[in-house]
C-alpha positions in Angstrom: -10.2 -130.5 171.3 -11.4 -126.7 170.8 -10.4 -126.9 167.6 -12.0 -130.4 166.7 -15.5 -129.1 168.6 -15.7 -125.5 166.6 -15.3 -128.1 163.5 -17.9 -130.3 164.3 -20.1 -127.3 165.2 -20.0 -125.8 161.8 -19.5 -128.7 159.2 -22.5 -130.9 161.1 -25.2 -128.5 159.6 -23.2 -125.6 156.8 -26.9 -124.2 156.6 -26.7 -122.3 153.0 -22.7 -122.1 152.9 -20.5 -124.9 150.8 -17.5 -126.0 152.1 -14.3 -126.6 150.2 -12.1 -128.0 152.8 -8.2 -127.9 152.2 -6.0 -130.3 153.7 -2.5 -131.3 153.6 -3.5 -134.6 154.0 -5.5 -137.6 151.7 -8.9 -137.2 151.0 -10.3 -140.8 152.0 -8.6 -139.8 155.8 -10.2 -136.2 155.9 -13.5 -138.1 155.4 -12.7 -140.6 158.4 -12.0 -138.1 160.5 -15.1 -136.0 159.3 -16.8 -139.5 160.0 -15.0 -139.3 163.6 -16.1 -136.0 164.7 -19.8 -137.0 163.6 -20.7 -135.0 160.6 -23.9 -136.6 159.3 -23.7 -137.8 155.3 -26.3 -135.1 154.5 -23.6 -132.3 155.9 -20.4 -134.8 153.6 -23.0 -133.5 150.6 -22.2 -129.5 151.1 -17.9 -130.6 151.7 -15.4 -130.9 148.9 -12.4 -132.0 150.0 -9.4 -130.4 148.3 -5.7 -130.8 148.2 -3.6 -127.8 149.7 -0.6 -128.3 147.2 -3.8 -128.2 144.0 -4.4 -124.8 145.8 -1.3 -123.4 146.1 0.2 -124.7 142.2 -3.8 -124.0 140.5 -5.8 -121.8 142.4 -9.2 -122.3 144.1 -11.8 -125.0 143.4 -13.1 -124.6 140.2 -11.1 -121.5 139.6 -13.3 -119.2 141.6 -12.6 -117.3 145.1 -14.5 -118.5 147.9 -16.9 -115.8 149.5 -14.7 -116.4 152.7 -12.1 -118.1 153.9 -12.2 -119.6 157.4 -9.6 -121.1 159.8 -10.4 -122.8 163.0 -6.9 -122.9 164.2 -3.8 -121.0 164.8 -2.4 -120.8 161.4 -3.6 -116.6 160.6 -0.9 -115.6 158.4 -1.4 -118.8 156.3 -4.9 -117.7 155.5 -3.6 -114.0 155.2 -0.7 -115.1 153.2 -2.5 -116.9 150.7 -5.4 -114.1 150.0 -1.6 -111.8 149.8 -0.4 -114.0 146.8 -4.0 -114.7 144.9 -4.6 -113.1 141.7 -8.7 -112.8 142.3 -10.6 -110.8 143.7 -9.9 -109.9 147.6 -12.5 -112.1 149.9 -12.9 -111.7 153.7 -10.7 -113.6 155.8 -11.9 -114.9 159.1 -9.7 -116.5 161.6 -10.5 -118.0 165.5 -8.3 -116.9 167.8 -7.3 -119.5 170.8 -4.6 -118.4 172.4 -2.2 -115.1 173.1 0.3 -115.6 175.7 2.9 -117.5 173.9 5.5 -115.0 172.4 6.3 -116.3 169.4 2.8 -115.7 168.0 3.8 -111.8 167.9 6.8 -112.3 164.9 5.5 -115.8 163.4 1.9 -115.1 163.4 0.6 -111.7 163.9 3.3 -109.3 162.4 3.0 -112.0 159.4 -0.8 -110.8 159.4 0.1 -107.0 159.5 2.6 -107.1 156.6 -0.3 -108.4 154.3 -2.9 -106.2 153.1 -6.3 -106.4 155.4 -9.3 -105.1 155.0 -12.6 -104.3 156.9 -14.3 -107.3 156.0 -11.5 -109.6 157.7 -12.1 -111.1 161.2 -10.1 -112.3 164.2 -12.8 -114.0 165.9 -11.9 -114.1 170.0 -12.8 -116.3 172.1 -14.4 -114.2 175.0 -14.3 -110.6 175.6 -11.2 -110.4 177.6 -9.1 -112.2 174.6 -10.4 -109.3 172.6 -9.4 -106.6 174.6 -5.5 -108.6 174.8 -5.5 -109.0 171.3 -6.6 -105.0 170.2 -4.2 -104.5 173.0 -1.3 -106.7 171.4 -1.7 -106.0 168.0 -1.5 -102.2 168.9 1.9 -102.7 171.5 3.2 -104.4 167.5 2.2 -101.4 165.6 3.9 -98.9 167.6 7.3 -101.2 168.3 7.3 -101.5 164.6 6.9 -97.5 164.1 9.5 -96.9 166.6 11.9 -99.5 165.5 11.9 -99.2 161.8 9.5 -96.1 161.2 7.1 -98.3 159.5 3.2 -97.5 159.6 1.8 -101.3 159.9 -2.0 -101.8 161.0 -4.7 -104.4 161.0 -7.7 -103.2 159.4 -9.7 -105.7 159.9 -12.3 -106.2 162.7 -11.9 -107.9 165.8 -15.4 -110.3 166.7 -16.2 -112.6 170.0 -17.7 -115.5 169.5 -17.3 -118.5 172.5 -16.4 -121.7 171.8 -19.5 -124.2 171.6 -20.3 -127.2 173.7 -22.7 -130.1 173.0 -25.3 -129.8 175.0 -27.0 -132.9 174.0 -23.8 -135.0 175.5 -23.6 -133.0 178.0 -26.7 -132.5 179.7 -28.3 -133.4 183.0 -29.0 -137.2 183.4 -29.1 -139.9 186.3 -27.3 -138.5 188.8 -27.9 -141.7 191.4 -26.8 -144.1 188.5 -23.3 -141.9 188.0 -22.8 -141.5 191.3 -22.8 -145.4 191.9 -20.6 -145.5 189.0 -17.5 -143.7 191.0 -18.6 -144.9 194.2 -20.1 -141.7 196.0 -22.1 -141.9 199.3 -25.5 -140.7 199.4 -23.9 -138.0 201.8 -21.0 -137.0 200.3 -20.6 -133.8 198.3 -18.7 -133.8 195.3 -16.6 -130.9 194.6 -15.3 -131.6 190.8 -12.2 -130.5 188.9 -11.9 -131.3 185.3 -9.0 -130.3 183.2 -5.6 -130.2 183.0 -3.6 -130.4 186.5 -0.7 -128.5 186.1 1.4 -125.6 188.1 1.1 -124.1 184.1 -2.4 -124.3 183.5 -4.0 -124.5 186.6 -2.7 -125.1 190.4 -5.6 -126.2 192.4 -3.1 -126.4 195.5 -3.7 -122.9 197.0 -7.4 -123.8 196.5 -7.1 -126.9 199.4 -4.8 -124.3 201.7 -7.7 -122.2 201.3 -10.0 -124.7 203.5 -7.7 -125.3 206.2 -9.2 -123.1 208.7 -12.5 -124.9 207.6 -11.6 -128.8 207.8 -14.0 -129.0 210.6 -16.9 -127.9 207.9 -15.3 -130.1 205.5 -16.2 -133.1 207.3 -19.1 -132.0 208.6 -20.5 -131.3 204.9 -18.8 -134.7 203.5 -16.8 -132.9 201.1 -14.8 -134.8 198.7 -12.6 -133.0 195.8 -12.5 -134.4 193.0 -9.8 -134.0 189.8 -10.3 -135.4 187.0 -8.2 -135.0 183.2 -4.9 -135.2 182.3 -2.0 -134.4 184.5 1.9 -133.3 184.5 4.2 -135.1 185.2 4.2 -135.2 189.4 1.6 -132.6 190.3 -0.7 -135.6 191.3 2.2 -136.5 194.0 2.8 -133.5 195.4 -0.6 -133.0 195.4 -1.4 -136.3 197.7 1.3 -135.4 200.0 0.4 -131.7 200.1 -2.9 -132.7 201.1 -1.5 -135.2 204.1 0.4 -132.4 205.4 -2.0 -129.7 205.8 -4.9 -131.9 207.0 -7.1 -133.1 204.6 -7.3 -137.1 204.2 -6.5 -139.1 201.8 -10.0 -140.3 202.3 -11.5 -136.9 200.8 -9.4 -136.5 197.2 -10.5 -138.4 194.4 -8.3 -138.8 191.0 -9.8 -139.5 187.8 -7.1 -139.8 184.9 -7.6 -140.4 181.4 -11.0 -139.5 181.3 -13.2 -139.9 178.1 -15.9 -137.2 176.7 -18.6 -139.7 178.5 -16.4 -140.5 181.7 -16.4 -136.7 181.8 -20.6 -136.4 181.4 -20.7 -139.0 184.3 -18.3 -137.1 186.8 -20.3 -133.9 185.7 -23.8 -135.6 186.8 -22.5 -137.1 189.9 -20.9 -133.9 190.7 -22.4 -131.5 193.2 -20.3 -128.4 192.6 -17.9 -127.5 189.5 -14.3 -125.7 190.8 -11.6 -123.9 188.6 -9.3 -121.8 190.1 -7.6 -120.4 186.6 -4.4 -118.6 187.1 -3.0 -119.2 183.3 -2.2 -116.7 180.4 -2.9 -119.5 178.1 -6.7 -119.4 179.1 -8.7 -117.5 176.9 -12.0 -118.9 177.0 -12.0 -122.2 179.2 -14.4 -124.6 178.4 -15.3 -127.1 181.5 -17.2 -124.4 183.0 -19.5 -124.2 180.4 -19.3 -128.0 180.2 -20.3 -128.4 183.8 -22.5 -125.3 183.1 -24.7 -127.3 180.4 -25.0 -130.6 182.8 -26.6 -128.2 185.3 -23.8 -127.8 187.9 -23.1 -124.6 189.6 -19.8 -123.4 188.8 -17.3 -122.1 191.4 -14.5 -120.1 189.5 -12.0 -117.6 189.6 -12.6 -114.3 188.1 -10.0 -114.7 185.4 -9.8 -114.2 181.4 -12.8 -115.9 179.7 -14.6 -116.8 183.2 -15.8 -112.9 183.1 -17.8 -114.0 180.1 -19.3 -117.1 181.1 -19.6 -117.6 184.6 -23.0 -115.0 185.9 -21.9 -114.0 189.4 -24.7 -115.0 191.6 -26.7 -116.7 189.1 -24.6 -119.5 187.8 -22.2 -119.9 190.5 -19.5 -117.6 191.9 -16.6 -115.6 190.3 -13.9 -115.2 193.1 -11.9 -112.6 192.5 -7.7 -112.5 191.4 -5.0 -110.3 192.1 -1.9 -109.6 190.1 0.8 -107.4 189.6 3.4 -105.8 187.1 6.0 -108.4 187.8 7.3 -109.3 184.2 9.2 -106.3 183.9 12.4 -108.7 183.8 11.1 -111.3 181.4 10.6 -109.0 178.4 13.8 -111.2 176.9 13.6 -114.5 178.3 11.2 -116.0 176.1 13.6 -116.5 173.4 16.3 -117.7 175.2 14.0 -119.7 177.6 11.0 -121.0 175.6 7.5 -120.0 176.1 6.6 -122.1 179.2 9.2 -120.1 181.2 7.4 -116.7 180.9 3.8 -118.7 181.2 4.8 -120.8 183.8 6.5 -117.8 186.0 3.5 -115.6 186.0 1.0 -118.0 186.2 2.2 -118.6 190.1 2.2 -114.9 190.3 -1.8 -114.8 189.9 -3.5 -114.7 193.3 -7.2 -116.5 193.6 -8.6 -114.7 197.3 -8.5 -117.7 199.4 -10.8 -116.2 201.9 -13.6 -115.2 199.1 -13.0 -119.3 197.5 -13.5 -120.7 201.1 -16.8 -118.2 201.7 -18.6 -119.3 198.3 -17.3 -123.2 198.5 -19.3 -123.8 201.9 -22.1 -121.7 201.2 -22.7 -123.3 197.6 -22.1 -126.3 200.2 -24.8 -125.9 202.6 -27.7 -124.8 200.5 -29.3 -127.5 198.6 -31.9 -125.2 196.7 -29.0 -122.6 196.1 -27.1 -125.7 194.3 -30.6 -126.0 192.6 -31.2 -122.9 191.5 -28.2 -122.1 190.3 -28.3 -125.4 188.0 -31.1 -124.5 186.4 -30.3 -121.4 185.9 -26.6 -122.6 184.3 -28.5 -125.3 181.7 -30.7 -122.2 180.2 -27.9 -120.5 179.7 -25.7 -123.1 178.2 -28.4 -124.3 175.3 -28.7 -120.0 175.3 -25.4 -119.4 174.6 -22.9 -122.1 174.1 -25.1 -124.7 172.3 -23.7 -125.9 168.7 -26.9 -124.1 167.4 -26.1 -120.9 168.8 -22.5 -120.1 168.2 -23.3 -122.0 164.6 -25.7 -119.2 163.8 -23.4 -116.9 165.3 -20.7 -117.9 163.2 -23.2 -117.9 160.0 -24.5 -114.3 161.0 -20.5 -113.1 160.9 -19.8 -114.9 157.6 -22.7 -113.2 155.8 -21.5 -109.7 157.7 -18.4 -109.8 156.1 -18.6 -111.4 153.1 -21.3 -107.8 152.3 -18.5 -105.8 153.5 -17.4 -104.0 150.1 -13.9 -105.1 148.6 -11.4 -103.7 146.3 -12.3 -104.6 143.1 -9.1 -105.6 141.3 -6.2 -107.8 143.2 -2.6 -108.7 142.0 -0.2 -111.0 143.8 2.2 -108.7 146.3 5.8 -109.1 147.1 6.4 -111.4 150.1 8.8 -110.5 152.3 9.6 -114.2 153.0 8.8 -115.3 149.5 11.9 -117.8 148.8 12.7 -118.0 145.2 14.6 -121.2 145.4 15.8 -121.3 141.7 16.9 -117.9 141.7 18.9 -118.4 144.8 20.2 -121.9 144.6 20.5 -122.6 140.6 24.5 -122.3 140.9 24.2 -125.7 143.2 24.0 -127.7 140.2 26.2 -127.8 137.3 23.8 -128.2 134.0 20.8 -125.9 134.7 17.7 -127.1 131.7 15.8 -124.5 130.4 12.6 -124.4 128.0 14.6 -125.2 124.5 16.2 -128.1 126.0 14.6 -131.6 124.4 13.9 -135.1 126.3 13.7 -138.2 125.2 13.4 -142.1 126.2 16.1 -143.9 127.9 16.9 -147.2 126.9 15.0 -148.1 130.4 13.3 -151.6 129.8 9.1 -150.4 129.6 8.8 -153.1 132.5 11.1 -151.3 134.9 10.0 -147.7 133.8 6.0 -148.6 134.9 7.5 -150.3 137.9 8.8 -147.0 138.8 5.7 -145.0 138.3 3.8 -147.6 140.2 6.1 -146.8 142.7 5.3 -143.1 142.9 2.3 -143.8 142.8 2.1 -145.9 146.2 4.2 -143.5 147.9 3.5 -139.9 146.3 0.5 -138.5 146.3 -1.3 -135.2 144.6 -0.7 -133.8 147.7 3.4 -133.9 147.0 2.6 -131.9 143.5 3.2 -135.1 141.2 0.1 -136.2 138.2 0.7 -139.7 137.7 -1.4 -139.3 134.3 1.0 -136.5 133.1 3.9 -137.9 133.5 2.0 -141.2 131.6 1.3 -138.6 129.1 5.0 -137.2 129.0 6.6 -140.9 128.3 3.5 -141.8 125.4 4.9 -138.7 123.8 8.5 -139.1 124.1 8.3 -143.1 123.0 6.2 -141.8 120.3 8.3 -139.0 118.6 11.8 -140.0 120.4 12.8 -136.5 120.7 10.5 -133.7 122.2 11.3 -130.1 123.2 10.0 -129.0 126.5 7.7 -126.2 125.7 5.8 -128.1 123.0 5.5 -131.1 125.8 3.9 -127.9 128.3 1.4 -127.6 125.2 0.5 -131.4 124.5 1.2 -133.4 127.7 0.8 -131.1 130.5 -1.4 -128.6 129.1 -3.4 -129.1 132.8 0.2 -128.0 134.4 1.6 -124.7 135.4 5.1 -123.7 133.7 6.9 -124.7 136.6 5.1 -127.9 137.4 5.6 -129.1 134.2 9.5 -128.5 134.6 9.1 -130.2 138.0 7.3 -133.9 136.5 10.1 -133.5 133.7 12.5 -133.0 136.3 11.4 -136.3 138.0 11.5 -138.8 135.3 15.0 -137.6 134.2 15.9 -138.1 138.0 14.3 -141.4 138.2 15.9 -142.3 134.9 12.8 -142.5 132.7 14.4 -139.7 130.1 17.2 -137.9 129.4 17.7 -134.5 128.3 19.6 -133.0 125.9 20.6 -129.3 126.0 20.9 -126.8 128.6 23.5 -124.6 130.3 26.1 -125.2 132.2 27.1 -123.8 135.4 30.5 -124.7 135.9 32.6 -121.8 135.9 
């Protein structure tokens, strides 16, 4: 959903930039799902949507460099990769960082990044300021493990940026608050206490947050508290949550349980709410977006003081930051990840991560018992959502950094480098077959019926797409040849019929009619020794 949500952000309104969008996927489906996320037709007027494989076999739209390149998502050293192999001139590359506590991102992703050239103009936007500091702090821990290891000098040049994660604050925004509290049946009385996000012992145990108030059940009915969590859920956490809460006191009577909860479920709950709770303990979290969610529909926002909460949540003036304690207990997990997966390591120290129940219980009953507090602070948190966390905002933000870098002076010549985990598959596997074609080899028509040979290409055509590298109208060009002069070398066939091809893409549509029957070749080497 971050992901989806940055995306809308930018592409709804591009401002002076173009966007040439590659996807592994069909044009008419990008457009749906542009359609999905809500990008107006007048934004669909500054996209191009282009195939990834066209990229990677042609070059860039229109054969010129873009002035950056952007990725939302967690694919770096694809971005880095690619700039690493193109023959133009070097452009800035600018990447959004979501997440750093899964292991595997050192090797596959960020050593990937170091072993390609950087420069100054390239960005690893974070998320807050805390998953800047981690990732300066991670990407340094690489460098010196590397130096150490293999006495290699490897370094990121680029820059590291913070930019948060934007929220709509048109859909979420204050609204009838009587009308959504009817909707999940809430008593003129009762205080809602609201969850929203994932309920897991992973990403975020609310159960030391209820063992927190037992000293205080007394208050709790007195104030008509009633907790509410709402999102998605792993698998039994909600049980052991329900009988947790039996055992140490609180009624059935005061949780409520919203699953499966939609973008506008999620506004309701937010308006009928009376105070916002999120107790993060996870290394996954490196911005969190429902407190600025609950944040932008005016609710104050009780929180522990944890990762990206440092960033968003103002102590005092938005809500309350309570604080965490941790400790150096991973000493003995430096080699589990690959033998026990991520979620081992993640889920381990994520129970190690200490919210102070004392300072929660404090700040939950005096948020509680102060109306105008609960006011105040509401106001206070809408300002500074449309201030900081609106589409507009981090848009302009985003468009500020792209203009930054994209000034930032470059190399002026670039050549393709050596990839490490370039595979050259004909190099390496060409002894698999036993006839290896070169360019002096000839084709020509098999005594395939016409009728069968278009049923063929119609078939291709239904189930291959540009996208798996094959040009219907080339290979139509390759046969009119071929039926026309019977025999035809290769390399004149790269000059007439597939003058629009690369050398090896030419081989590969020639390669696929001889497969499929359409010609036959004549000449070559063989590889039987």
């Amino acid at each position: 959903m971050a992901v989806e949500n940055l995306v809308r952000c930018l592409f709804s309104r591009p401002g002076t930039w173009n966007i040439h969008l590659y996807s592994t996927v069909a044009a008419s489906q990008v457009n749906r799902d542009l359609s999905l996320l809500g990008i107006p037709p007048s934004a669909m007027q500054h996209i191009s949507i282009c195939a990834l494989a066209e990229l990677a076999a042609h070059g860039f739209y229109n054969g010129q460099p873009p002035r950056i390149w952007y990725e939302p998502a967690a694919f770096y050293r694809e971005a880095f990769q690619l700039r690493d192999r193109a023959t133009c001139k070097p452009y800035p590359v600018v990447c959004t960082v979501h997440g750093l506590s899964d292991f595997r991102l050192m090797y596959e992703q960020f050593l990937r990044v170091m072993l390609c050239d950087t420069y100054q103009g390239d960005s690893l936007v974070c998320t807050s300021e805390p998953c800047r500091i981690a990732l300066q702090k991670l990407l340094g821990y690489l460098g010196d493990a590397l130096s150490t290891r293999y006495g290699v000098a490897l370094t990121y040049r680029g820059r590291l940026d913070t930019i948060a994660l934007p929220v709509d604050t048109n859909l979420f925004s204050p609204g009838d608050r009587s009308k959504a509290r009817k909707t999940f049946h809430l008593g003129d009385s009762q205080l809602l206490v609201l969850y929203v996000g994932r309920m897991s012992f992973l990403k975020c145990d609310v159960i030391p947050i209820l063992t927190a108030m037992v000293p205080y059940l007394r208050e709790v009915e007195r104030l008509d508290l009633v907790f509410g969590f709402a999102g998605t859920a792993e698998a039994g956490f909600l049980d052991r949550l329900h009988r947790f809460a039996g055992d140490i006191g609180i009624p059935a009577s005061r949780l409520r349980i919203f699953v499966g909860i939609d973008d506008n479920s999620k506004v309701a709950l937010l308006r009928a709410a009376d105070i916002f709770i999120s107790p993060s303990d996870s290394l996954q979290e490196c911005f969190g977006i429902a407190p600025v969610e609950a944040m932008a529909v005016g609710v104050p926002q009780l929180v522990a003081d944890w990762s990206g909460y440092k960033d968003t949540v103002v102590q005092g003036v938005t809500g309350f930051r309570v604080s965490t304690r941790w400790a150096a207990c991973d000493e003995d997990l430096k080699d589990t990840g690959p033998l026990l997966g991520w979620y081992y390591d993640n889920i381990l120290l994520s129970q190690t991560v200490a919210v102070d129940g004392q300072q929660w219980a404090d700040a939950l009953l005096r948020l509680a018992s102060n109306r105008e507090l609960r006011m105040s602070m509401g106001e206070a948190s809408r300002s500074r959502a449309i201030q900081m966390y609106s589409m507009d905002s981090i848009r302009q933000q985003y468009h500020a950094l792209w203009e930054e870098v994209s000034a930032v002076p470059k190399p002026l010549t670039a050549s393709p480098k050596e990839q490490v985990d370039q595979l050259k598959y004909y190099s390496v596997f060409r002894h698999y077959a036993s006839i290896s074609v070169s360019d002096d080899a000839e084709i020509s028509v098999t005594a395939m019926p016409p009728a069968i040979s278009e049923v063929i290409i119609r078939h291709a055509c239904s189930t291959l797409t540009i996208n798996e590298g094959l040009d219907l109208n080339a290979i139509r060009r390759i046969m009119t040849e071929t039926r026309k002069k019977g025999q035809v070398a290769i390399m004149e066939l790269r000059r007439t019929a597939c003058s629009n091809l690369s050398h090896s893409g030419t081989l590969r549509h020639i390669m696929w009619g001889v497969k499929h029957g359409l010609w036959a070749v004549n000449g070559g080497t063989s590889m039987i020794s």
